[in-house]
ZAMARGU-4260 file (C-alpha; in steps of 0.2 Angstrom, whole numbers, plus 5000, padded with zeros to 4 digits):
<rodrens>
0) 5000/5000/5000 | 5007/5018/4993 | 5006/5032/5007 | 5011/5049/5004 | 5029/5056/5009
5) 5025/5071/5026 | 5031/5088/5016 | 5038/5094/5033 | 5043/5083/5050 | 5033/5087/5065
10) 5042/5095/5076 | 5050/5085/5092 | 5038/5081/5107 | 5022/5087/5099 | 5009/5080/5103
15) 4995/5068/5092 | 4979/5079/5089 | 4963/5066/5089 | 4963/5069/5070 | 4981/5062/5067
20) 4976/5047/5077 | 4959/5046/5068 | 4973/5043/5052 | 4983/5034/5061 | 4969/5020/5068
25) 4961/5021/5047 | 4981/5017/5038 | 4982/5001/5052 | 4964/4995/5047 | 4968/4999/5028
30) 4983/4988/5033 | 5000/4998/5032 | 5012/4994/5045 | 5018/5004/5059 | 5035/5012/5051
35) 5022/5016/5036 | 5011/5025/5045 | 5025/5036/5056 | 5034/5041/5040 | 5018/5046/5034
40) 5013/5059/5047 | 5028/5061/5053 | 5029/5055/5069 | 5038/5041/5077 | 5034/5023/5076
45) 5034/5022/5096 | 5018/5036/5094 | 5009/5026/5083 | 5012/5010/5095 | 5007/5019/5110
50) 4992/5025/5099 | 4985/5010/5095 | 4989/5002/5114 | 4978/5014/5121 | 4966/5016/5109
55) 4951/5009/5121 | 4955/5021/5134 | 4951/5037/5124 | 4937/5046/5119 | 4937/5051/5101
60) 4956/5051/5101 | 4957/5064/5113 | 4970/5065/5125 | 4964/5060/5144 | 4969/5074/5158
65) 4981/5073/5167 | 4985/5072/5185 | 4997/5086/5186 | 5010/5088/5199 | 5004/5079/5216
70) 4995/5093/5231 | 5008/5098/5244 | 4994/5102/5255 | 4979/5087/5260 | 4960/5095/5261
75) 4961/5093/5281 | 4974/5106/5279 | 4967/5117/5267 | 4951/5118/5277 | 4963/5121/5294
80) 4969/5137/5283 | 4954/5143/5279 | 4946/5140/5295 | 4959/5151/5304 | 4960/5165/5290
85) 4940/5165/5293 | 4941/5165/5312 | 4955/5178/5314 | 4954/5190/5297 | 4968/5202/5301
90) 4981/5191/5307 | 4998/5192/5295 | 5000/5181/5282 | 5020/5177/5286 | 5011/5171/5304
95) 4998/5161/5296 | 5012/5151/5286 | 5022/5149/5298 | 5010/5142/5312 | 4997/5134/5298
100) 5008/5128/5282 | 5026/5131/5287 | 5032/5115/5277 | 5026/5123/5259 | 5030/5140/5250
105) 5023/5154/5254 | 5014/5153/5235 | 5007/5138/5237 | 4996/5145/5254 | 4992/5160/5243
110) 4986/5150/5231 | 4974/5138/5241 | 4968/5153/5251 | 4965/5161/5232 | 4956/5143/5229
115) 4943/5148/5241 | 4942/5166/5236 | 4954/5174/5252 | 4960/5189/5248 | 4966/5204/5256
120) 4957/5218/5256 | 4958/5237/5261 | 4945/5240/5279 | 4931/5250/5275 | 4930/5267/5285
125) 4912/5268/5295 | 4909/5276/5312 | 4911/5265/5327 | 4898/5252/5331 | 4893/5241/5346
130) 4878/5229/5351 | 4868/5245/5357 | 4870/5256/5342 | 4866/5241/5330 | 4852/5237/5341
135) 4845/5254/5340 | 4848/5257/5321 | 4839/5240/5317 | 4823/5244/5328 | 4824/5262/5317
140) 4825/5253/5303 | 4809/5241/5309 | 4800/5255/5311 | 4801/5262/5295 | 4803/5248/5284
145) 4786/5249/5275 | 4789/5268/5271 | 4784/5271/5253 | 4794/5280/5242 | 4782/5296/5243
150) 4784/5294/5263 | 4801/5297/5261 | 4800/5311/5250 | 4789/5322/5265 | 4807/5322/5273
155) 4819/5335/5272 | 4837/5329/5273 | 4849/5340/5279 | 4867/5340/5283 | 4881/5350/5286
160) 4899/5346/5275 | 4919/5353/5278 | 4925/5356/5260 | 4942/5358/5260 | 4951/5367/5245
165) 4960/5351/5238 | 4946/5339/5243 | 4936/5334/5227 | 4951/5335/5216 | 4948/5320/5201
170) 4962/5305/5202 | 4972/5305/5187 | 4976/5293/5178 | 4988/5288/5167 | 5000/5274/5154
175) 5014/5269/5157 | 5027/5256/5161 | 5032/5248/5175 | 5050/5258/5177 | 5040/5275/5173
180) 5032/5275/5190 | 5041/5291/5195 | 5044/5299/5180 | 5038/5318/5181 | 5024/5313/5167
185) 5017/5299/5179 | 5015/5309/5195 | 4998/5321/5202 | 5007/5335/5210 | 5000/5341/5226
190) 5004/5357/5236 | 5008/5356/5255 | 5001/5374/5262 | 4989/5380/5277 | 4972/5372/5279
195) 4962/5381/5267 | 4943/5376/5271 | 4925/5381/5274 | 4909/5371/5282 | 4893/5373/5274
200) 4874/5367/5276 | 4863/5360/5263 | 4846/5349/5263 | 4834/5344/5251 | 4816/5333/5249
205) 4807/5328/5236 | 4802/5346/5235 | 4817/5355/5230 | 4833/5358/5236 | 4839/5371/5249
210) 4851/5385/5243 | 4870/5380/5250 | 4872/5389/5267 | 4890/5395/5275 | 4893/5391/5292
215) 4904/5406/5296 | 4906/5401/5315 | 4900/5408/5332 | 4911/5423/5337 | 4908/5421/5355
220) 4914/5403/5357 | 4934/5397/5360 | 4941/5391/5344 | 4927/5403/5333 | 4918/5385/5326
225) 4899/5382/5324 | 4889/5379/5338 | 4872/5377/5343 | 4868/5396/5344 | 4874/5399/5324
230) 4867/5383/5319 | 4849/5387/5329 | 4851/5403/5320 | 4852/5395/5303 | 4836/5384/5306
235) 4827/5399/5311 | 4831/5406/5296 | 4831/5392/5283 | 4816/5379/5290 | 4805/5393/5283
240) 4809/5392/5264 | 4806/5373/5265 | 4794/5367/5274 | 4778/5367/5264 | 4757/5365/5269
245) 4748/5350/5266 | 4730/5353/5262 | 4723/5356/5279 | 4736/5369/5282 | 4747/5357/5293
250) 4766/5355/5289 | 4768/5340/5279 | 4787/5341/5278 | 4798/5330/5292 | 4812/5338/5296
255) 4828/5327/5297 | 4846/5329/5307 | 4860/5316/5313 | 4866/5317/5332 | 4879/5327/5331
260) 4884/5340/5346 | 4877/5356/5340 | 4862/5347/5334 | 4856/5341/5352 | 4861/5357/5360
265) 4847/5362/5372 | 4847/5379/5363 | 4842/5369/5347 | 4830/5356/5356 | 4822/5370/5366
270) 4818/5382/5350 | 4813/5365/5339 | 4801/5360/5353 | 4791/5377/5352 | 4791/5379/5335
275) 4778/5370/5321 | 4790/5360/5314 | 4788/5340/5314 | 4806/5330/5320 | 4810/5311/5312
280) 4819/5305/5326 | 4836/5297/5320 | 4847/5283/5326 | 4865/5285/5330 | 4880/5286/5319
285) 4869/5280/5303 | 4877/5292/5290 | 4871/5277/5278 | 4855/5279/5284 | 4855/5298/5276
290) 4856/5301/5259 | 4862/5318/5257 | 4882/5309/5264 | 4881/5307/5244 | 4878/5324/5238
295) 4894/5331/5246 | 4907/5321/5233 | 4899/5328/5216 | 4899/5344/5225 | 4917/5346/5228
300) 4920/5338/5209 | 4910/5351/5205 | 4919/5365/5211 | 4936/5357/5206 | 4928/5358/5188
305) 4923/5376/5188 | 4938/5383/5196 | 4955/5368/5194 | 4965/5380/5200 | 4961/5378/5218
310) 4972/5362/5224 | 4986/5372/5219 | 4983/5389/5227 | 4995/5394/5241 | 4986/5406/5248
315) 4974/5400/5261 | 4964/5416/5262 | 4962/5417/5241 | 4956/5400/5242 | 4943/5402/5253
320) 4936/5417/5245 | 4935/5406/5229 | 4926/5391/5238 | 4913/5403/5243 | 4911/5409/5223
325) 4913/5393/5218 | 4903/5382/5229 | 4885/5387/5228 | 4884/5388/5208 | 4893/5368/5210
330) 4877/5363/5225 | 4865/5372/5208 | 4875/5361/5198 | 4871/5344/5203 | 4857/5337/5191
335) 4840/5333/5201 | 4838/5316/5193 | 4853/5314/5207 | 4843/5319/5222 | 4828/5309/5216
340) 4839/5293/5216 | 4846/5297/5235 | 4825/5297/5240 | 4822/5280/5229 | 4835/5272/5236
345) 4829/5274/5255 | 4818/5258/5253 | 4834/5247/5249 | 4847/5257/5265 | 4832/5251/5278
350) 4834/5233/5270 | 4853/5233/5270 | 4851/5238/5290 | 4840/5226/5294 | 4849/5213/5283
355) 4863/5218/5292 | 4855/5215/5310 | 4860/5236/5311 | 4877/5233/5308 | 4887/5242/5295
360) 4883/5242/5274 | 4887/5245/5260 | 4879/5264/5259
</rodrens>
């Protein structure tokens, strides 16, 4: 039987492909011999031996897997790694190698604690929690979880914000090789100078926004900050443009603030308590709970993008004079389709909360 010379010689160590041993298994049963067959595909006669050896014990000429290099760790092991990891997430990895796995590489714990999806990660940031507070800011979130949407937008959010001149700025980001890391082109230059900052206040409801107020601070107190006299004075003056009637001539609008100090002065409670105005009661340190925490980044992104030049000013008192121009036509600035998504997503915060059994999430 005639079979055609290879045109080129396969190179060395390739391996079969199920269609050379599909030829090689249809040559043997037109009946060529072994050193036929190899000279014709170009492969040794030991490959065509082995071929038809095993020839029962693959499927469609394919190759069978392989076992690999033998596990230097057993699953008792593996689980004792993970168990610990789980059980004690901030211990250091040199310690958990050398107290769990201490006879293989460092890699190899890597990899079976990448096996069960172990990595490290950066803490969150979020205000101190204990059994209490969690308690409280579950039985909150009870209370309220069957609020409609409309519910939510009868309350009037309100906060109070420090922007400081360089906050906001965007992260740039660039290409580059691995060796250019500090190359002049690679590198966001910052500008070490005094504290340039101001505080402001701002709320908003489903109504409308409030115009963005400057905290200028109390004269009469020691370090010249805001207190509970400039800030009852800033509710007496501001709760009048927002709060709106219902149709029997009642307020309809709730009136919303966190804890903070100058928020449960007795000045503040005593002048909330005689005036018309309706109090939700908030839980302690829930800034997830309240949705205007995420109006204060696009504001300062804002006012980087009207005025750049301010994280690079050296003048602490220029600064500040362009953060008050800047900042109020950046509050304007935020589209309202923003503010109605904070509202709509008050239903989903109460279910993160009580999810969370009024421990932290992700808002």
């Amino acid at each position: 039987m005639a079979l055609t010379t290879p045109t080129e010689t396969r190179p060395p160590n390739q391996e079969l492909t199920s269609f050379d041993r599909g030829q090689i298994l249809g040559e043997i049963k037109r009946g060529a011999s072994q050193r036929q067959v190899a000279e014709s595909l170009g492969c040794s006669r030991g490959a065509v031996r082995y071929t038809m050896k095993v020839l029962g014990e693959r499927v469609n000429g394919a190759t069978a897997s392989r076992s690999g290099r033998p596990r230097k760790t057993t699953k008792e092991q593996d689980k004792a790694l993970c168990d610990r990891l789980r059980s004690e997430p901030s211990i250091l990895l040199h310690v958990l190698h050398q107290t769990m796995l201490p006879t293989v590489s460092f890699n190899t714990m890597q990899a079976r604690l990448r096996e069960e999806g172990l990595k490290m990660w950066k803490k969150k940031s979020r205000p101190f929690l204990n059994h209490q507070r969690a308690a409280q800011r579950l039985a909150w979130a009870k209370e309220h979880e069957h609020w409609t949407v409309a519910q939510w937008k009868r309350v009037l959010w309100s906060d109070e914000c420090c922007v400081e001149k360089s906050a906001g700025q965007r992260s740039e980001w660039v290409y580059r090789a691995s060796k250019d890391k500090w190359k002049p082109f690679a590198i966001q230059p910052t500008l070490r100078s005094s504290r340039a900052s101001v505080q402001v206040w701002a709320a908003f409801s489903g109504r409308g926004r409030s115009r963005l107020v400057f905290c200028e601070g109390d004269p009469e107190s020691a370090r010249g900050g805001n207190t509970g006299r400039t800030y009852q004075r800033l509710l007496e003056q501001e709760l009048p443009l927002l709060y709106h009637h219902d149709a029997s001539g009642t307020f309809s609008t709730l009136f919303m603030h966190d804890n903070a100090p100058i928020h449960t002065a007795n000045v503040v409670k005593n002048w909330l308590d005689e005036s018309p105005y309706e109090i939700i009661n908030w839980p302690p340190y829930s800034p997830d709970l309240n949705p205007i925490e995420h109006c204060w980044r696009p504001l300062k992104l804002n006012a980087h993008t009207i005025a750049p030049q301010l994280s690079t000013m050296t003048s602490k008192d220029q600064a500040k004079e362009l953060l008050h121009q800047v900042l109020p036509g950046a509050w304007s600035n935020i589209p309202w389709s923003h503010f109605n998504k904070l509202i709509e997503s008050m239903p989903r915060r109460i279910k993160a909360v009580i999810d969370a059994e009024g421990w932290y999430t992700k808002y």
